[in-house]
Every structure is written in C-alpha cells, then in structure tokens.
C-alpha positions as CSV (number, residue, x, y, z in Angstrom):
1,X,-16.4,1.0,20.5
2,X,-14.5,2.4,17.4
3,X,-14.0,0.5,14.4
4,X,-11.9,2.0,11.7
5,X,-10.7,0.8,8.4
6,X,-7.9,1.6,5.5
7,X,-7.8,0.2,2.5
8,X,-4.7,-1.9,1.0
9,X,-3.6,-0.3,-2.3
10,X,-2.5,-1.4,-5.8
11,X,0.4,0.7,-7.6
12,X,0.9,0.6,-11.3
13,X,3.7,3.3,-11.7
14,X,6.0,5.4,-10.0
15,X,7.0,3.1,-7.5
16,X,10.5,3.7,-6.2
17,X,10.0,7.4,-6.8
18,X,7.8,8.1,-3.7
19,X,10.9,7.8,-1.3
20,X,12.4,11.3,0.1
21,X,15.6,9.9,-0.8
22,X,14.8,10.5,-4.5
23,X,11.4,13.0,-4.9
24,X,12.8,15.7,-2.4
25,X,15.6,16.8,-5.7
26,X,13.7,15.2,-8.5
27,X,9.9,15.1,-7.6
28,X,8.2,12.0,-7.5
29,X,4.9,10.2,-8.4
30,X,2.8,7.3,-8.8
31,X,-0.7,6.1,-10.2
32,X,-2.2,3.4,-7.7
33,X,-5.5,2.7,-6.6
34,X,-7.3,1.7,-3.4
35,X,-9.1,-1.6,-2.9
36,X,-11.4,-3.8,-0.9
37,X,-9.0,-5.3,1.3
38,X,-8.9,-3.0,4.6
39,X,-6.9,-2.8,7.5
40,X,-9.0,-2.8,10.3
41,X,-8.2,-1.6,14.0
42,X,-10.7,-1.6,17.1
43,X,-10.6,0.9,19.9
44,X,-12.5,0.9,23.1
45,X,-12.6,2.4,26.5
46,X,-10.8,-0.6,29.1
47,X,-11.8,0.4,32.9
48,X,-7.7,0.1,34.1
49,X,-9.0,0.7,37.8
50,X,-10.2,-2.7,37.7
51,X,-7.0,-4.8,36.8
52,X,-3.3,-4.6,37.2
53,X,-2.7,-3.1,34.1
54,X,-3.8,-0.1,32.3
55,X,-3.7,-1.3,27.9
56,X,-4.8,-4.1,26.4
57,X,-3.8,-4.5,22.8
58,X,-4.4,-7.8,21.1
59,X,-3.0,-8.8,17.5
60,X,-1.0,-12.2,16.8
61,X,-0.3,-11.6,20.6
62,X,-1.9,-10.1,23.7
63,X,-0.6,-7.2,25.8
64,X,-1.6,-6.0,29.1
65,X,0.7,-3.6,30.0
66,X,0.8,-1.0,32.4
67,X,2.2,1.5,30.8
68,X,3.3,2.9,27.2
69,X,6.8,2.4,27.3
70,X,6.4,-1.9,27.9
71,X,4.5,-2.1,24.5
72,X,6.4,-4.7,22.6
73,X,4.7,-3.6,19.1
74,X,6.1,-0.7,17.5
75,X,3.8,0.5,15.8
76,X,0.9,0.4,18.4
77,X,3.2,2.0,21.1
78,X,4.6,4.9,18.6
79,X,1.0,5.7,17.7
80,X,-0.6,5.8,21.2
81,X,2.5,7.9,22.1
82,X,1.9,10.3,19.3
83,X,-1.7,10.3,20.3
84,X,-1.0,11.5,23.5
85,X,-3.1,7.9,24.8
86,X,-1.2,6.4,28.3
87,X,-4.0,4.2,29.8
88,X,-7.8,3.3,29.9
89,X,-7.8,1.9,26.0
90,X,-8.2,-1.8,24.5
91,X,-7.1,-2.1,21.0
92,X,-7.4,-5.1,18.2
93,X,-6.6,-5.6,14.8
94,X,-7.4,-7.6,12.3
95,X,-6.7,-7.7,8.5
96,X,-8.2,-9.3,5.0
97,X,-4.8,-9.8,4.0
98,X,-1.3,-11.1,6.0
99,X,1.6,-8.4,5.9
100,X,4.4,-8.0,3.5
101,X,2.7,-9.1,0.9
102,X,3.6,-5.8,-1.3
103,X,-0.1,-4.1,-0.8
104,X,0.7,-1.8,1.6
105,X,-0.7,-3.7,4.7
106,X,1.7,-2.0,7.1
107,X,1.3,1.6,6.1
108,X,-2.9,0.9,6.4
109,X,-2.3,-0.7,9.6
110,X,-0.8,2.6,10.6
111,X,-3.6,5.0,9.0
112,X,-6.3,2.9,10.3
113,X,-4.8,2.7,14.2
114,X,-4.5,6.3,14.0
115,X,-8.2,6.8,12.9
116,X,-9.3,5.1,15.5
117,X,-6.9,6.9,18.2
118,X,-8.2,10.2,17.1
119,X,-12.3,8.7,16.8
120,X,-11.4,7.8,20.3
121,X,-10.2,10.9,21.1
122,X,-13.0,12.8,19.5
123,X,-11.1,14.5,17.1
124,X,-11.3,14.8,13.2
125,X,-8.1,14.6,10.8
126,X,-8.5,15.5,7.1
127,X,-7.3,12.5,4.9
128,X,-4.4,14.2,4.0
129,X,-3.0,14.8,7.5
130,X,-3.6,11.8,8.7
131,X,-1.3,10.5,5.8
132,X,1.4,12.9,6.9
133,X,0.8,11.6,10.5
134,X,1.4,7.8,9.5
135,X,4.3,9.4,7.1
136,X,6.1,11.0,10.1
137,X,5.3,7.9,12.9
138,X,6.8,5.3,10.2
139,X,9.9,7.3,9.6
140,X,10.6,9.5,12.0
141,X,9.2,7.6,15.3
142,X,10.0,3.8,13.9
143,X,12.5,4.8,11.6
144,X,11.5,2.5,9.0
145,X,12.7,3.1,5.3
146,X,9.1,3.1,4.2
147,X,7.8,5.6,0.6
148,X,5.2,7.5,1.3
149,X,2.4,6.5,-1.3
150,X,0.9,3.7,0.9
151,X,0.3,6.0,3.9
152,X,-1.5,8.4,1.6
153,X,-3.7,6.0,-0.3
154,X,-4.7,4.9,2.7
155,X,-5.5,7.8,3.9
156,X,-7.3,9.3,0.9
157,X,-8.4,5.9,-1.5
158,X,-9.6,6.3,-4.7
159,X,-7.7,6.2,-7.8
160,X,-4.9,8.9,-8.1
161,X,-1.7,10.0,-9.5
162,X,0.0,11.4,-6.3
163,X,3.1,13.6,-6.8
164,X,5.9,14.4,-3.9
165,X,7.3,17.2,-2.9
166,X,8.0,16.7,0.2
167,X,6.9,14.4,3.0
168,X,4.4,17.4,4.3
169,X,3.9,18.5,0.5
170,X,1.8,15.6,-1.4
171,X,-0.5,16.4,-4.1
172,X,-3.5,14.3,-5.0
173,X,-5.0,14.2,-8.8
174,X,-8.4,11.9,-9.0
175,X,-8.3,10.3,-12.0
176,X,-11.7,11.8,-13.5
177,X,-12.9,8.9,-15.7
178,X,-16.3,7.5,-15.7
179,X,-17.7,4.3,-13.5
180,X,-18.0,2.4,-16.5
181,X,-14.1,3.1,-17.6
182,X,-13.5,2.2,-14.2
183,X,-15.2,-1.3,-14.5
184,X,-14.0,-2.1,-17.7
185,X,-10.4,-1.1,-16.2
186,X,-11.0,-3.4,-13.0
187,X,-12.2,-6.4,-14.9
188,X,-8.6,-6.8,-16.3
189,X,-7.0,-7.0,-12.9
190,X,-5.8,-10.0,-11.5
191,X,-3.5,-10.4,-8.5
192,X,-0.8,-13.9,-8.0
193,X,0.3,-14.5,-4.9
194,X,4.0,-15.5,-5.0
195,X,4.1,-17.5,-2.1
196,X,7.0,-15.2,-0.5
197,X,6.8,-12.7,2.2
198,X,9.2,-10.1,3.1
199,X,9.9,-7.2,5.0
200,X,9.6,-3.8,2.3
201,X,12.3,-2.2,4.4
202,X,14.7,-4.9,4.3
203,X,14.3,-4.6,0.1
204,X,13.9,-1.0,0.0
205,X,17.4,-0.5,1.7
206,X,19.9,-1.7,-0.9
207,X,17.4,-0.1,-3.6
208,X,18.1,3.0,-2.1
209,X,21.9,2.8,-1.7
210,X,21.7,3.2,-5.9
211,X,19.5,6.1,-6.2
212,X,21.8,7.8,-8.1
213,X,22.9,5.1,-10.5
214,X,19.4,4.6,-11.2
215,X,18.4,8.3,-11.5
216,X,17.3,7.9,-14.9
217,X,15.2,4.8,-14.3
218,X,13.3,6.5,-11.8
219,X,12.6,9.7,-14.1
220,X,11.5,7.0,-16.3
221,X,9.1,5.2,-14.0
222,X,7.9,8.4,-12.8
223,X,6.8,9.7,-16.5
224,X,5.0,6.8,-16.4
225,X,2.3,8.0,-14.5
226,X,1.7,10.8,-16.5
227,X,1.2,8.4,-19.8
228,X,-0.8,6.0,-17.6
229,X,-2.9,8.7,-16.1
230,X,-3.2,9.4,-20.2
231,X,-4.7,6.4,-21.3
232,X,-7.2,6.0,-18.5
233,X,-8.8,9.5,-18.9
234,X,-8.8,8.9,-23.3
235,X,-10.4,7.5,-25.2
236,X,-7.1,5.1,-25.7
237,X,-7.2,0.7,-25.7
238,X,-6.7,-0.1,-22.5
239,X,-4.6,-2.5,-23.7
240,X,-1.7,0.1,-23.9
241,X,-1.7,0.4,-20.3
242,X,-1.4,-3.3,-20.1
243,X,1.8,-2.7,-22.5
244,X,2.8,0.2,-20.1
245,X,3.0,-1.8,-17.2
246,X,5.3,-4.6,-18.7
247,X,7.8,-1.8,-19.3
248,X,7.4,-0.7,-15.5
249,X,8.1,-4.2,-14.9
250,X,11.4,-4.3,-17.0
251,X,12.5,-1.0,-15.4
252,X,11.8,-1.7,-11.8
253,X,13.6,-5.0,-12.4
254,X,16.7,-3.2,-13.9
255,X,16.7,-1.0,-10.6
256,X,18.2,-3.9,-8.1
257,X,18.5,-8.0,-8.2
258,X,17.0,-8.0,-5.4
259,X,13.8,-7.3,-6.4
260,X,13.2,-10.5,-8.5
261,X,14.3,-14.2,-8.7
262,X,14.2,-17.0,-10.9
263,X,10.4,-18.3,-9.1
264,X,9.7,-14.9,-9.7
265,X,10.8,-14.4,-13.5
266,X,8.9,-18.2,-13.8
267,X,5.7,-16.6,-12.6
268,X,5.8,-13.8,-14.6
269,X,6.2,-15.4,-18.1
270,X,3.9,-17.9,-17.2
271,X,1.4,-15.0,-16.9
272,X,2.3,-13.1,-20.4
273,X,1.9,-17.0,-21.8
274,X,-1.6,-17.3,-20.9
275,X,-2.5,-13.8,-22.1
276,X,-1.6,-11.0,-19.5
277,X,-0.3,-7.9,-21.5
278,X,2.0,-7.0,-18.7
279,X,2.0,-7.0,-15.4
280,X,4.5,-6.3,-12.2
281,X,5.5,-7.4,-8.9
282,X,3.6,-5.3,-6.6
283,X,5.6,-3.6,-3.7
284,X,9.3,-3.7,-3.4
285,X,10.1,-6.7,-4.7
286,X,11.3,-9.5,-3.3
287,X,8.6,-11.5,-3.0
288,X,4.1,-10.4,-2.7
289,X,1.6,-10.4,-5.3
290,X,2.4,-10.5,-8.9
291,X,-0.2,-7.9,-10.5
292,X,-1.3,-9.1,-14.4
293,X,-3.1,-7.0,-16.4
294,X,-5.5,-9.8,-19.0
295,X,-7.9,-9.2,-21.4
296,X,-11.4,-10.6,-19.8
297,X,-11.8,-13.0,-22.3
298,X,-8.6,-14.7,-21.1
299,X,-8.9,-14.4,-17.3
300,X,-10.0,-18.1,-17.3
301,X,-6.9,-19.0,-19.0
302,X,-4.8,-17.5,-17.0
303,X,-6.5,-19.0,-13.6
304,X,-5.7,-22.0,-15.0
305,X,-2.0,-21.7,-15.1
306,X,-2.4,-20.2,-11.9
307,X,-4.2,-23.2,-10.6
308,X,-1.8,-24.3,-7.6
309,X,-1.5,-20.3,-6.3
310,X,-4.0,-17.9,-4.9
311,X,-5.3,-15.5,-7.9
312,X,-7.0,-12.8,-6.2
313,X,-9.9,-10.9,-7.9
314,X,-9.8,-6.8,-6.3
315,X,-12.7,-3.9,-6.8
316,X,-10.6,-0.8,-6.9
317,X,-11.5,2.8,-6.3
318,X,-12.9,2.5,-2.7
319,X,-12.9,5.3,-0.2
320,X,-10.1,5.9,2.2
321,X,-9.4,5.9,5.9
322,X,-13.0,6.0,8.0
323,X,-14.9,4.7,11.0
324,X,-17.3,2.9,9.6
325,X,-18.6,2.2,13.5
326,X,-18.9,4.1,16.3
C-alpha cells in the first residue's frame, strides 16, 4: 500500500495574481505557507481478476467501475488517465479538513492522488513537476478556473514567495529566516471558520471577467509580497505584517462584491475589535476561513469572541508532497 500526503496552504499576499489570466502579461506572485492539515490519498494493488470490475475508488462515495471512462469523480478519473492507470488499483482519500474552505484542499487533493499514482507506479517526480502536473490536470483536463499557487505549495511546502511566469515557468524563493522567527511568526496565527463553503471556481469566474479594471489592484497585491517577504527576513515588528495584511484585505475586497458579505464584514471587525492587526479571508472569497493575525497576548481575547465558531490553531512551514508509507 501507498500513502501519500499534501499539505493545505495559507496565503498572505498575492492572491488573485497567480491566475494565467493576469501573471502571463504582468508576472505574478504570492507569499503563502504550508501547514499541518494534509490531503491524504491511498493507493493499493486490487486483484480485478477476481470481481466484475477492475477500480475501486472510495471517497464520500464508492466506485467499482470497470473501466476509466465510468469514473464519476473528475478528478480521480483525469488523474489515473494522465497516469496512464486503466485497472488493477484501489484508491481512498481522506482529508483533515472538508473542501472549499479557501485552503487549498482541492489543489492538494490533486498533488497528493498524483503522488501516489506515480509511488504506485514506481516512478519519482521532482516537487516542481508534479505541481505543473496538477496545474495542467485542473485546467487543461477538468477545465477548472483554478490559480496555480495551491498546486505548487502543495507540491513544494514550506514558506515561499512564488513568482509566475508561466504555468510551466514558476519560481520558488524560501523565505530564509530562522526557526525561532518562524515560531514567533506562527504563534500570531489564528484561522475563523466562516461557516460558508463554496466552490473557488464559481468565485474566481466573475473575478476574472475584471482583470483589467483591476489591473492596478493586482500590481498592488502582488508588491505585496515583496514588502512581506521584507519584514519576515528583517529585523522589522512583525506587527507590520499584521498591518500589511489588513491592506491586502481592503484590496482584495475592492477587487469584486463577491468576495465578501455583510456576515463576512461582521466577522472581520469583530476580529480587529478583540485585537487582530489585520487579517483576510483566505481563498477566493465568498465564504472559508477568516485568517487574523493577533498579538499572543491577545489570542485569548480573541477566542472568546470567537466562542460560537471554530478558531483553528495551524503550525506552518511543513514539507510538501511525500509518501510517508509505502
């Protein structure tokens, strides 16, 4: 049996520019991090010449198909057929955290399946190709209107301002600042769920019918990386970058009104009022985890306003895509 595992991912800035739509003429970027929530995915050799079918994949649903093309998931039937995989396999899947959520769960469901198909296979992809893999299955195979950062720190992990050139052209800068930066940085993390799913694709699509009314948003958002990446790797407060991200929150905001709502807004200054510096929806918008960035000392505080939601605690900077059985 294989078991392989992505991480989920937390952005901070950049978000919006890591679409083709917008980095292929302008370059894009972000700043995001990896974290201890994983996608995890199964694979195991299934003897077809006993039964009447020839797959098994389980998930919220079972399928024992016979053959490739009756897959009802997308994602599991694109990947197998880019694997070159047509019988003899099992597959599960199981996740820390439900989809659509705005953590990337879809994009490390896809990196991590792929690990597994190619550990199954025998073969070894560099972290970097498999990102352009999952890249090229969810938009070129599924033809979702998925970015490209989640793929690729799922692929990679860590903690990294990625620039885009082009979907086969990404660039990763590790943030080169010490563990005990990294602590201090993680200990001023805290994560709100919303209470609302939705579909990044279904958000994503009006965003990018105005990507060139909001063309100098998005150069905006995307220097932000840079002056984040800044901060972390001085010897500047960190409470700056907690000032930086409520500007990223103002500007992503400004970019559609679909990506907030009143509950939203509500949520949001209820967070600055307990004593988050900034923070930002996480994802496209719509719905997902609310990310605040709080002082320590007034963590407790804010869990307390937070007292009829889940507040998620996250360790950041894991490793990327691996099979951590085999």
């Amino acid at each position: 049996m294989i078991i392989s595992r992505a991480p989920l991912r937390v952005s901070f800035f950049g978000g919006g520019t890591d679409y083709p739509e917008y980095f292929v003429e302008h370059g894009g970027a972000v700043l995001a991090v990896a974290i201890d929530k994983f996608s995890y995915v199964t694979a195991s050799q299934f003897y077809s010449h006993l039964f009447d079918y020839s797959i098994r994949i389980q998930y919220r649903q079972v399928e024992s198909i016979r053959s490739v093309d009756e897959i009802q998931h997308t994602v599991f039937r694109e990947c197998l057929r880019y694997c070159g995989l047509e019988r003899d396999i099992e597959l599960h899947t199981v996740a820390d955290l439900p989809a659509f959520t705005g953590l990337g769960s879809s994009s490390s469901f896809t990196v991590s399946l792929l690990q597994a198909l190619h550990a199954f296979k025998g073969e070894f992809v560099k972290p970097l190709d498999l990102a352009y893999e999952a890249i090229h299955v969810e938009r070129h195979c599924i033809q979702d209107q998925v970015g490209c950062q989640d793929q690729t720190i799922a692929a990679v992990g860590g903690f990294n301002l990625i620039e885009f050139r082009r979907e086969d052209d990404i660039v990763v800068h590790r943030l080169p600042v010490s563990p005990q930066r990294i602590v201090e940085f993680e200990q001023h993390l805290c994560l709100v769920f919303t209470g609302i799913t939705r579909k990044a694709s279904e958000v994503v699509a009006q965003q990018l019918q105005r990507v060139g009314d909001n063309k100098q948003t998005l150069a905006t958002m995307r220097h932000m990386t840079e002056e984040g990446w800044e901060i972390l790797t001085s010897r500047r407060p960190l409470a700056e970058f907690g000032e930086l991200l409520h500007k990223a929150w103002l500007a992503k905001r400004s970019l559609d009104s679909s990506i907030s709502n009143p509950e939203i807004d509500q949520i949001y200054r209820t967070g600055r009022e307990a004593g988050a510096l900034g923070g930002k929806l996480l994802g496209a918008g719509g719905g997902g985890f609310m990310l605040f960035f709080v002082p320590p000392e007034q963590r407790a505080s804010l869990r307390a306003s937070f007292a009829d939601r889940v507040v998620l605690d996250v360790r950041i900077n894991v490793p990327g895509a691996e099979v951590i059985f085999a």
